[in-house]
Structure formats: structure tokens, C-alpha cells
N, C-alpha and C positions, 0 to 999 in steps of 0.2 A: 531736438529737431530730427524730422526725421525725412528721405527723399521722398518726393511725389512719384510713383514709378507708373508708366503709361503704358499696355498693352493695347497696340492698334491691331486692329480687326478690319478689313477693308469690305466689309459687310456694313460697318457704320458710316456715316455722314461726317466727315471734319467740319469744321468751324467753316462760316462764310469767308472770312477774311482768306484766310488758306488757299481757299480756290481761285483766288486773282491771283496770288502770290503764283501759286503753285502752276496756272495757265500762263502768266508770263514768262514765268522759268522754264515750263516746257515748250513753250515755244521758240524760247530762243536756242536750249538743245538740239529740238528735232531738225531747227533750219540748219542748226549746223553739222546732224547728220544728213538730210537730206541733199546737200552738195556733194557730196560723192557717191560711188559707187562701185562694186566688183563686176568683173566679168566672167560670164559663161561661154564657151564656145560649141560649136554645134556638134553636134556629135560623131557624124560621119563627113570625111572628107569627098565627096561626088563629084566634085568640079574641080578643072586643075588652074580654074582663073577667080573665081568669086568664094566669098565665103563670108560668112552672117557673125557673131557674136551678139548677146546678149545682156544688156545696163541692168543693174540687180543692186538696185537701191534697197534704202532700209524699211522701205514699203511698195516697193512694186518693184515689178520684174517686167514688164510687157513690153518694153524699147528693146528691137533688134536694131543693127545695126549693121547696111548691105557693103563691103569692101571688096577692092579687086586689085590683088598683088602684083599687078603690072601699074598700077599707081597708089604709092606708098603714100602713108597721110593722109589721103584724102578719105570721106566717106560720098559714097556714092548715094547712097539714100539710107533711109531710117522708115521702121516700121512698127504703130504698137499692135502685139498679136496673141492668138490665145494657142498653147500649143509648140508645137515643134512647125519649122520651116522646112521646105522641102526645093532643092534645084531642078529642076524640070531639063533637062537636056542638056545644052549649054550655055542656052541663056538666056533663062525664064527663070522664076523663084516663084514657088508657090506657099502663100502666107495665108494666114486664118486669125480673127476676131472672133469676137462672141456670137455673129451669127452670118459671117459672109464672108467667103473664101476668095482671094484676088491671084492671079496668075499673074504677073508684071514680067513684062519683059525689058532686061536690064538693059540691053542697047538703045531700043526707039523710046524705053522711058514710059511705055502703053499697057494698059494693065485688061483683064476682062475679070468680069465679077461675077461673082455666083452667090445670090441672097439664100439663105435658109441652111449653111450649112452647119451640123455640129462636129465632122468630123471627117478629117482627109488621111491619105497615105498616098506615097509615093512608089510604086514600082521600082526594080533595083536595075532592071536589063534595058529595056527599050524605051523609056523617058516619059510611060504614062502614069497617071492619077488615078485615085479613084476619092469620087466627095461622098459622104455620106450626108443628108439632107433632113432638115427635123420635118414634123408632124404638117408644119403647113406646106411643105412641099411634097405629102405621105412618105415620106422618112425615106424616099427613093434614095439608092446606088446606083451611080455614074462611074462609066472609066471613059477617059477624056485622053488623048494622046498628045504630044508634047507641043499643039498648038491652041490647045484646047477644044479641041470638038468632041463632042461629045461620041461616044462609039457604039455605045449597048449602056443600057440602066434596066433595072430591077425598083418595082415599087413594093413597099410595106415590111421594107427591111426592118430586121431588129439590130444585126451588126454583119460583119463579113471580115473574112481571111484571110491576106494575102499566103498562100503557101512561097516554097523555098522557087518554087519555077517562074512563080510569078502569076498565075492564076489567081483570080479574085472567086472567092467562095463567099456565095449572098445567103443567108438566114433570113428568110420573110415569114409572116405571120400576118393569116389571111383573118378577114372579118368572122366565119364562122370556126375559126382556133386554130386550124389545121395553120402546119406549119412545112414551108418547104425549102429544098435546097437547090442553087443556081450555082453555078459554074459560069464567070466570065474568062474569057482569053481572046486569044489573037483569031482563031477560028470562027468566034461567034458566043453565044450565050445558049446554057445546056442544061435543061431541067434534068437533076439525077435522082432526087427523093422528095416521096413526099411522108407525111405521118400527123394522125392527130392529137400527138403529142407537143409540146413546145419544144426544140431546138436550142438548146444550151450551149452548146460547147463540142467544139471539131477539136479532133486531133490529124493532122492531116501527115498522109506519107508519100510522099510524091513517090520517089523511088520503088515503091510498093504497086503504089499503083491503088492505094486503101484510103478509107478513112473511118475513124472513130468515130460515132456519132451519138452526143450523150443527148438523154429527153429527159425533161421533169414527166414523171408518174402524176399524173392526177390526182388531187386530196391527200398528198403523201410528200416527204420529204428525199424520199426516193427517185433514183436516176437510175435508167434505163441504159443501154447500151447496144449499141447493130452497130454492125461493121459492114460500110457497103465498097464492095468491090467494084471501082470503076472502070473496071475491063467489061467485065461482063451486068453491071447495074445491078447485080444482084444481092440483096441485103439476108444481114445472119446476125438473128438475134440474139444478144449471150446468154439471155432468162430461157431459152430452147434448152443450152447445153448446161445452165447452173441457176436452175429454180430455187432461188432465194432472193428475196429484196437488198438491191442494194443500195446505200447513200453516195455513194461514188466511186470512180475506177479511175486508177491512174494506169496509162499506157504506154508500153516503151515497143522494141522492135528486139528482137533475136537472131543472131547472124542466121544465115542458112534458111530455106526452106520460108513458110508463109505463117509462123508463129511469133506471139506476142506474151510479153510477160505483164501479167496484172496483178495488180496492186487493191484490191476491194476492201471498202466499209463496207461493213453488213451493217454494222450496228453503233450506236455509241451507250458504252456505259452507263447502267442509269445511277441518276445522283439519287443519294440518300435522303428521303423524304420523311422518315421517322420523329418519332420524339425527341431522341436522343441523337448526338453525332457520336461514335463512339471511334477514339482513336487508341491505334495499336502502337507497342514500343517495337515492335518489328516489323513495322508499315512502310518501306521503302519505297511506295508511291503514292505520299502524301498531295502531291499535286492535284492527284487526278480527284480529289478531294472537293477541288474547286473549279475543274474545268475536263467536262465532259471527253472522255477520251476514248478515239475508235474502235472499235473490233475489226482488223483484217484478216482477211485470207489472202493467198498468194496463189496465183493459178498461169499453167501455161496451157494459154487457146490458141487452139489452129481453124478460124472462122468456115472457112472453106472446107476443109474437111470436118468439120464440126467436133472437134476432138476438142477435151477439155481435161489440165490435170492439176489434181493441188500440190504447190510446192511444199512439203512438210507439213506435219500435223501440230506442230507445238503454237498453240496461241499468244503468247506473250512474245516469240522470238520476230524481230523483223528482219525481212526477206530482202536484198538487195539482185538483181539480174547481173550478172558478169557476161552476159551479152553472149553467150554461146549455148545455150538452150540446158546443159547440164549442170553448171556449178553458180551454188547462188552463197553469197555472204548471210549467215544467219545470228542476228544481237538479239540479247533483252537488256534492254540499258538501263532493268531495275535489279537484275539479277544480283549484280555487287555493289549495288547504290549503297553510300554511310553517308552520303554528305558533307564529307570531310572534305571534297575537293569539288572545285566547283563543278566539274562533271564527274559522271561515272565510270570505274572502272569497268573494261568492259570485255567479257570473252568472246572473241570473233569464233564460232565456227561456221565451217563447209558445209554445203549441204550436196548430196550427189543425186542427182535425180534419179540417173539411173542405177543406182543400188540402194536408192532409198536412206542413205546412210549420213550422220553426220561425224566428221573428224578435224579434233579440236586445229588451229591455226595459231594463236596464242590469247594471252592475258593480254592486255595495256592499259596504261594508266590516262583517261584521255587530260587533254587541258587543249590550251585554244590550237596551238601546232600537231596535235595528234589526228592525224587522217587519216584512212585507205585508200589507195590509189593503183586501181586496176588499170593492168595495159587493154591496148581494144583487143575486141577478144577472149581476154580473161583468159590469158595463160599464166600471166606474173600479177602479182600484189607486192605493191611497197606501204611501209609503214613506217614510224621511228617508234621506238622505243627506248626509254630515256633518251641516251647519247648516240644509239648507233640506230642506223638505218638497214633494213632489213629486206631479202627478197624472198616471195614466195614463192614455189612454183605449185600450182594450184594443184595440176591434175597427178604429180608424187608425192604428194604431201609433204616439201620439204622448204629447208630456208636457211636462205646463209647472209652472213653479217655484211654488208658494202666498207671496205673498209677505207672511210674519208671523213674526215672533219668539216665540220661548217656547210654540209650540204642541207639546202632549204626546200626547193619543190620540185618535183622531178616530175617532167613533159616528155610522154612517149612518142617515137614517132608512128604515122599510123598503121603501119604493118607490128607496132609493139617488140619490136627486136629489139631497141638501142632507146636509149633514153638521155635526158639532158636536164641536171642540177645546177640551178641557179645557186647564190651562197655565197659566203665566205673566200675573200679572195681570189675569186677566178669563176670560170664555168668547167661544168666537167660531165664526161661523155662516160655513161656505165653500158654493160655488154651485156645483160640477165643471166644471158647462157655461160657465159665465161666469166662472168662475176670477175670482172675485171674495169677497174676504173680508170681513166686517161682525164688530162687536165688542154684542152684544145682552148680555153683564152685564160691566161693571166693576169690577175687583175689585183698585185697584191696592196693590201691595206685597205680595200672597197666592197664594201657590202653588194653582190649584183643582181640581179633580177631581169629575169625576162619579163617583155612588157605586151610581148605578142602573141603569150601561149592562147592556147582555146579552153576553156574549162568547162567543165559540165559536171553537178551537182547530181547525183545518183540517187543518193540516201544519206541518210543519218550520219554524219564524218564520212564519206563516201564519194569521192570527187575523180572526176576521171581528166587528166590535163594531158592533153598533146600540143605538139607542134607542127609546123609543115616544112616537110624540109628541103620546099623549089623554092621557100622566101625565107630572106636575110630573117634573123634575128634583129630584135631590135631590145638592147638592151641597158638598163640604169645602172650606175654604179654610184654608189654612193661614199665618201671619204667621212667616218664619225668624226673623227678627232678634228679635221678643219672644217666639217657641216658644207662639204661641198657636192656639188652633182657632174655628172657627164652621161652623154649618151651617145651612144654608138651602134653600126650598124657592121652585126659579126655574118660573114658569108663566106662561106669555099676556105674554112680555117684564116680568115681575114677580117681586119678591124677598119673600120671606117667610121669616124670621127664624125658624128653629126654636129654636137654641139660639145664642146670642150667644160673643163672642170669650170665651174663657174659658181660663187657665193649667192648667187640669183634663186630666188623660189620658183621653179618649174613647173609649171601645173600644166594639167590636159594637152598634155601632146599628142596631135589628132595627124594622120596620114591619110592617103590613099592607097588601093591596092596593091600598088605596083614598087609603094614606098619611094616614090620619085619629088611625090610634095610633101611637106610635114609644115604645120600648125602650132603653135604653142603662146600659152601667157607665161610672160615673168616678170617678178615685182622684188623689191628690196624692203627695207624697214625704212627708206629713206626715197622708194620709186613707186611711183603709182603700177599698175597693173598697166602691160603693152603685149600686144599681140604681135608676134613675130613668125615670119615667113620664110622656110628656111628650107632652100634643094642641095641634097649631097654634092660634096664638092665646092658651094658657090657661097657666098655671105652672105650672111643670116639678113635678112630687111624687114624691119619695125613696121608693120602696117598701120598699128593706130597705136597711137600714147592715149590713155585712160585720164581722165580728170586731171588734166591739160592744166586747170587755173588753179590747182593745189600744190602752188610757188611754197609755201611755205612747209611741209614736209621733206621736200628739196634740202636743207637746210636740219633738216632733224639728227641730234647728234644720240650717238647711241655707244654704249661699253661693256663688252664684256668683261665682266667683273671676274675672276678664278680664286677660290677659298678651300680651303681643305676642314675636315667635320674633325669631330674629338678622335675619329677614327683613324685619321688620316689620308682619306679618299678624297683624292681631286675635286673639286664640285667645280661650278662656274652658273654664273645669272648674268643675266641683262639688265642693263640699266639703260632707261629713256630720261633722257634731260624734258626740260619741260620746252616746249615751243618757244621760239622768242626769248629764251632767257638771255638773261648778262652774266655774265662770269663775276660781277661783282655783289650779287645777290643773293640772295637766301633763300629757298621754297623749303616747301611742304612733301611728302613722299609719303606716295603708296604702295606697300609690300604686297603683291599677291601671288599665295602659295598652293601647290597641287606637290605635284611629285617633280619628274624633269621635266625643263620647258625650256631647257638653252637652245635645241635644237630650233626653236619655232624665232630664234634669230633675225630671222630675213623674210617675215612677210610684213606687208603692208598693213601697217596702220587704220583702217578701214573705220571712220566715226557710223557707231550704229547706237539707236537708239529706243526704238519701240521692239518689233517684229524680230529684226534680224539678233537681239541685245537678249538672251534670254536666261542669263544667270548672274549678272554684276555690273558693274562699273567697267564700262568700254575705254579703253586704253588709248584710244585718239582723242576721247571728250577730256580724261584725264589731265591729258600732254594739254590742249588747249586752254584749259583753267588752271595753267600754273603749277603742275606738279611734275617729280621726278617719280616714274612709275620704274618699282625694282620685281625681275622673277626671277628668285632664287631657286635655284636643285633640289630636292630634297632626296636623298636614299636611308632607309631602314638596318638600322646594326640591335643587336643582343640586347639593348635596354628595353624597345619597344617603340612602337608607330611613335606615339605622343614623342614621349623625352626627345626622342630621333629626330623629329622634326623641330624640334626649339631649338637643339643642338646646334642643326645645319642653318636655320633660322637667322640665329644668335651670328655664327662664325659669318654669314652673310649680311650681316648690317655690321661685324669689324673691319672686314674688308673693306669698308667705306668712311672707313673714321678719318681720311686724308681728305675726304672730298667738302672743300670749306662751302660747298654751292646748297649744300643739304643739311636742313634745321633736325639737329638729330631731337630736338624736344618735340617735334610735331612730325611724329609718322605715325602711322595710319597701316594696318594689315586686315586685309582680306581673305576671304576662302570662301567656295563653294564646291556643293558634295562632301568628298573626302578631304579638298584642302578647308571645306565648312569646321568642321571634326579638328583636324588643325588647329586652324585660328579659335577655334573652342579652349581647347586645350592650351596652347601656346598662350594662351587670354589668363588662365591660372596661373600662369606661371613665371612670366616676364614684368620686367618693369621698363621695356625698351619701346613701348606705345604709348600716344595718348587716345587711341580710338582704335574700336574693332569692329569688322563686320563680317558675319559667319550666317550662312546659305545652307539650309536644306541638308545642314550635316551632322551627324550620331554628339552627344553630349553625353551618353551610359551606355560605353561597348561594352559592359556587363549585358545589360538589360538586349542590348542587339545583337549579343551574342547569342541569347539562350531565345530569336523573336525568330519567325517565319517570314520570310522576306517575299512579297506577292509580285515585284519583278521578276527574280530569278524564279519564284515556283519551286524554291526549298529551304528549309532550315539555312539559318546565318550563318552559323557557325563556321563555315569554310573561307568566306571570306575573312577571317579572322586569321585562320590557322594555318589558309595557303594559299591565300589572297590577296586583296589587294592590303589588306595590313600587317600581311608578313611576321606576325606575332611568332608561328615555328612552332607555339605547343598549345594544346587545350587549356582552354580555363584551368579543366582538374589537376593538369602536369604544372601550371605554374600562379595560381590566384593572385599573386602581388605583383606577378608580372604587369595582367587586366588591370589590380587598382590601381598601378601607382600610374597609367597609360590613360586613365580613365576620367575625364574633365569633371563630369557632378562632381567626384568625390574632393574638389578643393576650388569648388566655385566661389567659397567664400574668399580666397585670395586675390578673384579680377580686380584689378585698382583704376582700368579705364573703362569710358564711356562704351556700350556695346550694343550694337544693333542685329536684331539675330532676324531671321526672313525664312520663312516655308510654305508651302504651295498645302492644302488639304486634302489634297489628291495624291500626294506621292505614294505611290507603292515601291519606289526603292528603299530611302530613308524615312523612317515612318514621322508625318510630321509633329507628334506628341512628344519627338526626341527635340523639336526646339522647344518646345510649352513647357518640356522636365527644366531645362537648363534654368527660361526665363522665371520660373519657379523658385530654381534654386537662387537665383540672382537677385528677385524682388524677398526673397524671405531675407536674404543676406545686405537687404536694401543696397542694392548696387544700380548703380546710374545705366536702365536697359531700356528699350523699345524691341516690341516685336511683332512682327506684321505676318499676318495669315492671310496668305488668299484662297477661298473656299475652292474657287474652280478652277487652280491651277495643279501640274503635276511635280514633276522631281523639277524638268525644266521649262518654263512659263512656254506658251505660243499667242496668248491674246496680245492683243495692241496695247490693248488697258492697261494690263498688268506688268507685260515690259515696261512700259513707259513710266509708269507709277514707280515701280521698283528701280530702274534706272534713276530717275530723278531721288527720290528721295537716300539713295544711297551717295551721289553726288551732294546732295544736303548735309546728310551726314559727318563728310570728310570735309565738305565746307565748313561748318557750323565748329568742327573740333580743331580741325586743322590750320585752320585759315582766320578762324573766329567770326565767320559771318553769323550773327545770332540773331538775322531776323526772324528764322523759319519758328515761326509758332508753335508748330509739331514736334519740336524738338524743345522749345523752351522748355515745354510743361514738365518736363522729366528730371532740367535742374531749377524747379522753382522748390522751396523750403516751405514747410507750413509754419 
């Protein structure tokens, strides 16, 4: 005899019978995720009495919900809307649908409506609007002030800008092409340009007094550039002072003086249209292989004087602005490219305008913590370098070590003399000049973080972060070892207590300017999601409790489990009892593994189903059908990924052998991605399951070691060697290391039932790496199903496809764990010929 093994394809047609089965069962899932919901809150605090959140079911999002912290509990009204909500003054709320904008006003409860609109913003200073209107009302822009009357509109807009003063900039395009630029404000409405070209894209400088103004070129893929001066309306074009086609310009500002630093495509690389693809063993930018990559220039324009110069001549190196017209940061981040790590090492150097000259700065090794971080100005650059952190001073060429542990991101103030490191155990105040470190809050044993710095993205690892130092800090500390949080508000070398240590999940804590209101959801593994209202000084008051009738989460019992590995390293998991259980009972359990996951403790339980469910089995539908859901730790020692994880696996299901409520014969282990890989592997090797089910994960780290991975846009191999599988040495330095890590090579050992799942779209894990497994599985005739969905990617987003996958993974665990054997889609795979 031998087994019947079934490879599903969700390109074919199941059995009729199936799809009553399989509709009844999804429906009785989805209803049970669609009774709850998470919340969003809105993103800026505007009003110091009203404020909105948003119901974010597992298939819609469009219920806001209108609250006012001077009556806790209550909801004032509800709205379904398309878009972001906006407060209009004090007390108006301007909301949007799919085609018709409503101004309500929250006191008389009266609303006015405005048909045709596809799109609004709000003003930040004086409490007006502006609606943007589609085609049957000719796409007109309105600015409307806080009682809605209309003030000045513009017709045949294509879009419009609020700049930072609050100025509304209209983009119109007229019947015969020509395209022109409006200015709305408090003054009146002010034709500044026109051109017949189309109008793509403003960069606007208030402060300046300028603006960027990009055109599509005619029958070309090329963009134009004029800078018109609104002082004097006078326009300068940059194809005047730099005759060459360009595909686009990015634009920044340079202290001093009425210069700009630009960033040009000229051109993009052409792709290789030959017979042959021919690749090199010393090609270190294989990417560009597959995706068209720019040619820049670097140039500093002075429009007005019409002055034009190119920042260094080396084409491969990119140019960064340090914001002071002389010293620009210069990388080629293919230069020391091996692909060993997942980025590139990379040599920063200087470039001096004025002597024309470059001088080196250093080497580093990038990974995700590796940055630059210019002060404003560009006097200082910080960086880390392994362990220590480093200062540069640009214009001596020099640099000295900061000498402090556990400093994380440093926030200059905006004159760039004094700086301020979030981190390890405290906050702490550096001096550049004096290279001198001071510790002004103490905060030992707590991870801390500023939560108010400003950031701004430069370039390429190139980030420039301040602070303002007329307003409090507002800062997170975090406790590892108890996964606890507080937040505090640090000012004038003083701590003020916003919200105290608390085992609560803290999400989206939202303020006002002045830091006098503050905002926040928090939820438990055992508490729905509540919105809470919280002024320095006074007690915290709960505006809304979230899915109110989810009595029975209330009651949800939960354990942290603590285990130690072969190594002897602390671990710890969570265990969820099952809903409703009895203590004199026996269930079914499902393990599911990634890497650490104790810290994710204290969120909400949240049943999702279709959309929002896009890689497994949901942990609330779990809990409701009767199961004890366990997520154990996993960390990486000297054997390798695989053994490592079975290791920590194993010592995590001993930890449990006291627990009489859990059928140690009937458990069930999961994994997707890398915990896919995992339970692949863990599948060879144990005899502590009756069922597996492994997502879109490697089953021949050989074969993915030596593959081209079209996510990341390079050779695999680093993920291996100093990634996320922490392997330490190449293939070459150690081969038995990879085999003995490596699932194919002992697929003939799985003794349980295994369901393996991949998307035909993924470009992270290729998904041929589950067809090798199922392969080796059915040659090995082992009891497998595996489902391919053609149009999905690493992680599902269709409806179909969640849901499909969602149920039939609960089938799964049913059907072995539980012994429901009706699902027909599963018989066929232990029927005998």
C-alpha cells in the first residue's frame, strides 16, 4: 500500500461538496472575526476637547468615531469616511466619503455638504480648508474658512500645496495644455506662472521666498526645472545654465546666500538587450541587472545669479548636502560591496568644494544601526562604528571616540553645539567641542528613547535628527526584563511622570503642541484596546473602551512559561489557555515559532480573518476553537539555525510537562517565513508532534544559500552568514555545518501529517523552495498537502487568499488535532489505494 499524496493548486476547482463545507465554515470564522476590531487614532492632536479614532475591522476601516474628553464614555457621533478627518476651529470636524465632504458642527449637531469632492486638507494656523472637487464640478479648488464659506476657488485644478505658512498653491491645466500656477492666502488669489508645459511638482520655500517648479518635457520622459522667484515673479530656467536633459531633480536649500543643492538624473542605465546576459565574478552590482538605475549629477545653483557648479566629477560616488554650500558627504555603496553582509561596507569621503579636493573620513561597516548624522550646518558628523561612537569635525579633518556605552541616536540642538543620546540606562548630553559627555536623566535598567525628536532623511544612511530645546522632551523607557513601559516628560533637568511603569501595550501616543493634552490606546492580552485621556499632573481618564461585548477575553488566562536551551540561556514563552476552558480538561495546542516573541506579551488578542490575517492561523480564532496557543523564544548557538531551534523548541514543550490541561499527544507546530524554515526542519527531526504546518519558508539552505534573492536585490548568502540565520561561517569555512541545518537532507524522517503553503509570487523565499520539500515528502510518501497560490507574494493581501488559507490551516489542526475528519480536502491524502 502505498499513500495517496495530494498537491493542491488553488488554480483548480475543489470538489462541489467542499464548497458548502468550506462556505459554512468560513462563515462562521469571518463572523467571528468580524465582531471586533483595533483602533487608530488620529494623527495630530488640533483640538484640546474633541478627538476622532478610527474602527479597523478585519475588512474595513471607514468608522470613525467623534469623542470629547470632557465626557468620558460616551461617543458623540460616528462617521463612515474616506481619508483622514480634519478639526476645523473648535468645533467643526471636517470629514470626507467617496464623493462628498461634510463640515459638522459638533455643538448644534449641523452639518454643510459639499458634493463632488475627492479631496480636502486642512490649514494649520487660522482654521481654514481647502476641498479639491472632481471633473463634474471641473476639478475646482476652494479654501473655505472655519465656517465654511467659500473664500477664492480656482477651476481645472490638477492638485495644490499647502506650503509651511499656510498658503494654498493651485496647479491648473487649461483646455488648450497650458498649465498655470495660483497662489491662495489670506490677501486674495495671485496668478505667479504660467507655461505650456504640464506642472508636476512644486518644491516650495517659504522662507526663501522661491519655488521649484518641475514640467513634464513633451514626448520625453524628461523634467524641466525653473525656479520662480516670488519676490520679484521672475522665472530661471536650469536647462539656461545646465543644457542637458534631465529625468528629474531633487532640491534642498543651503544655508547662506540664495543657493541650492541638486541632485539630477540625467539618465538611467540602459538594460542589456543582447543575445547573451553575461555575468561577471567581479560584478558587485548585480542588481542594477534587473532594475534600471540612475545617472546623477550633483550641482550647486544660484538661480538668480544664474551660477551653476558641479559637485565633484566621480559618477558612481553619491553626493549628500551638509547644508553649508562647501562640504558634501561623498559614497559609492558598490565600492566594497561582497555581499557578505546584508549592506555594504562603505568609505564616507569629504568633498571640499572649494579646493576641489576629497579627504577620506572613514570605513564602516553598515547594518540596520549604522547612520551619519550631520549637526545643522555641518560642522560635526556622528557615526558608530562597531562599539563606539564617533565625532567628526568636518572642516579639520578630525575625530574623536565619545566615550559612553549604550548610546542610541543622537538629536542635535539646532544651533548643533550640544547634542542629546537616547539609550541605555539614562539620557545623555555630549558637548562636540569638548567632547565631553554628562548623564542629565538617570534611568538605570530602561531602554530610553526620545519620542519627540525631528528627523529628516538626507540620503542614503544619512539622517539628520534634532531637537527643540523651548519643549519638554517626551520620553519612553522601557524595562526588558519585566516588558514594562513609562513615559515621562524631561524639562529644565526635571522628570515629570506622564504615565507610570505599567505592563499595558502603549500604542500611538499623540499630543498637542504645547504638550498640555496627550492621547494614547492601551490594551492587555486579557483587555480590549481603550483610548485614554491623559493632562500632566491629573488622572489618566479612559474615553472609550473598544469592543465593550468581548466579556469573554476578560477572563483570558495567560503564563509565562521561563526555560533555559542546551546552552543554558534564560528563554521564556507565552502560553494562552484556551477560552472557556476547565481545569479538568484536556485540549489540543499550538506551538508557533519565529525567533523572540515574549516581549509581544500584552497585546490584544485581536480575531482576524481574511485581509487583516495574512500569514497563519490567528491566535484569537485559535483560543476560541479550543486550543492552548504556546510562543516559545528561540536564540541561535554554534550548532546552527535548525538544531538551535529544535533545541530551544524541545526545552519549551519540557517546561510544560506539569501542565495536566495539555494533550501532550496532540500538538500541532507552526511557522511562517523563517519560523516556516523552522517547523521544516524541526518536522525532520522530532517526534513531539502530530501535525505541521510551514509558510513560505527555505527547506535547501544550501540551494538558498548559493540563490539571488529579488527582495533584497542581492546574493543570499549574507543572510546566512550574518543574518538572520546567524550561521558565523560560509558554506566553504564549514559544509556540515549547512548539512546537518538543512531540512531536504532528512525529509525522509517527518513521521507527521504536513501542510506546507507558498504565494508564486514571492521574491523573498523563493516559492520552489516549498515544491523541493513537497517533493521530497511525496517521493518519501509522507502524509503532505501543499497549496500554491499563483497571485500571491511572501505575505497574502487578497481577501480570497487569506481566507482560504486562514480556514484551511484551522482545518488542518482540526482534522489532526482535534479529529474532525470531515474536511474532504484533507481525507484524500490519508485514503490507501
Amino acid at each position: 500500500m502505498r499513500c495517496r499524496i495530494l498537491l493542491l493548486s488553488l488554480c483548480l476547482l475543489l470538489p462541489a461538496g467542499r464548497e458548502l463545507n468550506a462556505q459554512n465554515s468560513k462563515e462562521e470564522l469571518q463572523q467571528l472575526a468580524d465582531r471586533y476590531y483595533d483602533m487608530r487614532l488620529q494623527d495630530r492632536v488640533d483640538n484640546p476637547i474633541w478627538f476622532t479614532v478610527s474602527k479597523l475591522y478585519d475588512r474595513n476601516h471607514d468608522t470613525i468615531l467623534i469623542l470629547n474628553n470632557r465626557h468620558p464614555g460616551k461617543v458623540t457621533d460616528a462617521r463612515a469616511i474616506k481619508g483622514i478627518p480634519f478639526f476645523i476651529g473648535s468645533d467643526r470636524l471636517l470629514t470626507r466619503n467617496s464623493h462628498k465632504a461634510e463640515l459638522w458642527n459638533l455643538q448644534t449637531q449641523t452639518g454643510i455638504y459639499y458634493e463632488h469632492v475627492k479631496d480636502m486638507k486642512a490649514l494649520k494656523n487660522n482654521g481654514w480648508f481647502v476641498l479639491h472637487y472632481n471633473e463634474e464640478a471641473d476639478n475646482k479648488v476652494g479654501m473655505y474658512n472655519t465656517s465654511g464659506k467659500l473664500l477664492q476657488s480656482v477651476d481645472h485644478a490638477t492638485r495644490f500645496i499647502i506650503a509651511d505658512d499656510d498658503r494654498v498653491y493651485v496647479i491648473t491645466k487649461e483646455e488648450n495644455g497650458d498649465s498655470h500656477l495660483v497662489r491662495l492666502g489670506d490677501k486674495g488669489k495671485e496668478q505667479l506662472y504660467n507655461s505650456p508645459r504640464e506642472i508636476r511638482l512644486l518644491d516650495i520655500y517659504p522662507a526663501r521666498q522661491g519655488i521649484m517648479i518641475h514640467e513634464q518635457v513633451p514626448g520625453s520622459r524628461a523634467m524641466g526645472v525653473v525656479y520662480l522667484d516670488l519676490t520679484t515673479k521672475a522665472a530661471y530656467p536650469l536647462q539656461d545654465v545646465l543644457p542637458v536633459s534631465t529625468q528629474q531633480v531633487f532640491t534642498e536649500t543651503i544655508e547662506g546666500g540664495n543657493s541650492y543643492f541638486l541632485k539630477v538624473v540625467v539618465d538611467f542605465e540602459k538594460q542589456d538587450t543582447s543575445v547573451v546576459d553575461i555575468w561577471y565574478g567581479n560584478d558587485y552590482r548585480l542588481e542594477r541587472k534587473f532594475y534600471p538605475h540612475p545617472v546623477f549629477t550633483y550641482h550647486v545653483w544660484n538661480p538668480v545669479a544664474k551660477q551653476i557648479e558641479q559637485v565633484g566629477a566621480d559618477s558612481q560616488a553619491e553626493k549628500a548636502s551638509l547644508g553649508n554650500g562647501r562640504y558634501f558627504v561623498s559614497v559609492d555603496r558598490s565600492l566594497l560591496q561582497d555581499y557578505i553582509i546584508a549592506s555594504p561596507r562603505l568609505k564616507i569621503d569629504i568633498y571640499d568644494r572649494r579646493e576641489e579636493t576629497y579627504s577620506l573620513m572613514d570605513t564602516i561597516t553598515a547594518h540596520a544601526q549604522t547612520m551619519l548624522y550631520p549637526s545643522p550646518g555641518g560642522e560635526y558628523i556622528l557615526y558608530r562604528k562597531g562599539h563606539n561612537w564617533y565625532a567628526y569635525h568636518v572642516a579639520t579633518d578630525t575625530k574623536k571616540i565619545i566615550d559612553g556605552n549604550g548610546l542610541h541616536n543622537p538629536y542635535f540642538t539646532p544651533d548643533g553645539k550640544s547634542v542629546l543620546f537616547d539609550g541605555d540606562d539614562g539620557l545623555w548630553c555630549y558637548n562636540p567641542k569638548e567632547n565631553s559627555l554628562s548623564k542629565p536623566g538617570n534611568f538605570e535598567g530602561c531602554k530610553v528613547t526620545i519620542l519627540n525628536g525631528i528627523s529628516q532623511t538626507i540620503a542614503y544612511r544619512f539622517h539628520r535628527k534634532t531637537f527643540d530645546p523651548d519643549k519638554p522632551l517626551l520620553l519612553r523607557l522601557y524595562n526588558r526584563n519585566e516588558n514594562k513601559g513609562a513615559y515621562i516628560l524631561h524639562r529644565n533637568g526635571r522628570n515629570e511622570t506622564l504615565i507610570p511603569f505599567t505592563g499595558m501595550n502603549i500604542k500611538e501616543l499623540k499630543h498637542d503642541e504645547d504638550y498640555t493634552h496627550f492621547y494614547y490606546s492601551e490594551e492587555n492580552y486579557n483587555l480590549p484596546p481603550r483610548l485614554v485621556y491623559k493632562e500632566p499632573g491629573k488622572d489618566a481618564t479612559v474615553l472609550y473602551q473598544s469592543n465593550e461585548t468581548d466579556k469573554t477575553i476578560l477572563s483570558l488566562k495567560q503564563e509565562i512559561i521561563s526555560y533555559t536551551n542546551s546552552d543554558g540561556i534564560l528563554l521564556k514563552g507565552i502560553l494562552y489557555y484556551p477560552l472557556n476552558y476547565n481545569p479538568s480538561g484536556k485540549y489540543p495546542m499550538v506551538v508557533r515559532i519565529y525567533q523572540i516573541q515574549s516581549h509581544k506579551r500584552n497585546r490584544y488578542p485581536l480575531a482576524e480573518f481574511s485581509t487583516k490575517n495574512r500569514n497563519g492561523p490567528n491566535l484569537r480564532l485559535l483560543l476560541e476553537k479550543g486550543y492552548f496557543v504556546y510562543f516559545p523564544d528561540i536564540v541561535y548557538g554554534d550548532k546552527g539555525t535548525g538544531l538551535s531551534a529544535l533545541d530551544c523548541v524541545h526545552h519549551s514543550l519540557d517546561a510544560l510537562e506539569d501542565n495536566p490541561c495539555i494533550d501532550k499527544s496532540r500538538i500541532g507546530l507552526f511557522g511562517y517565513s523563517h519560523g516556516g524554515y523552522q517547523t521544516n526542519f524541526i518536522a525532520t527531526h522530532s517526534d513531539r508532534f502530530a501535525a505541521y504546518v510551514a509558510g513560505a519558508g527555505n527547506s535547501d539552505i544550501v540551494r538558498s544559500y548559493f540563490s539571488y534573492n529579488y527582495n533584497f536585490k542581492r546574493p543570499f548568502y549574507w543572510q546566512f552568514e550574518t543574518g538572520q540565520y546567524e550561521m558565523k561561517k560560509s558554506f566553504n569555512e564549514d559544509k556540515q555545518l549547512y548539512f546537518r541545518n538543512n531540512p531536504i537532507h532528512y525529509v525522509d524522517q517527518v513521521n507527521a501529517p504536513i501542510l506546507l503553503w507558498a504565494g508564486k509570487k514571492d521574491r523573498n523565499i523563493y516559492w520552489e523552495q516549498t515544491m523541493e520539500f513537497y517533493i521530497g515528502l511525496k517521493r518519501n510518501r509522507k502524509k503532505v498537502i501543499a497549496l500554491f497560490y499563483p497571485e500571491e507574494g511572501h505575505a497574502f493581501f487578497s481577501q480570497e487568499a487569506c481566507s482560504d488559507l486562514s480556514l484551511r490551516i484551522q482545518d488542518w489542526f482540526d482534522y489532526y488535532l482535534k479529529g474532525k475528519k470531515e474536511m474532504e480536502w484533507i481525507k484524500k491524502v490519508d485514503r490507501l489505494e
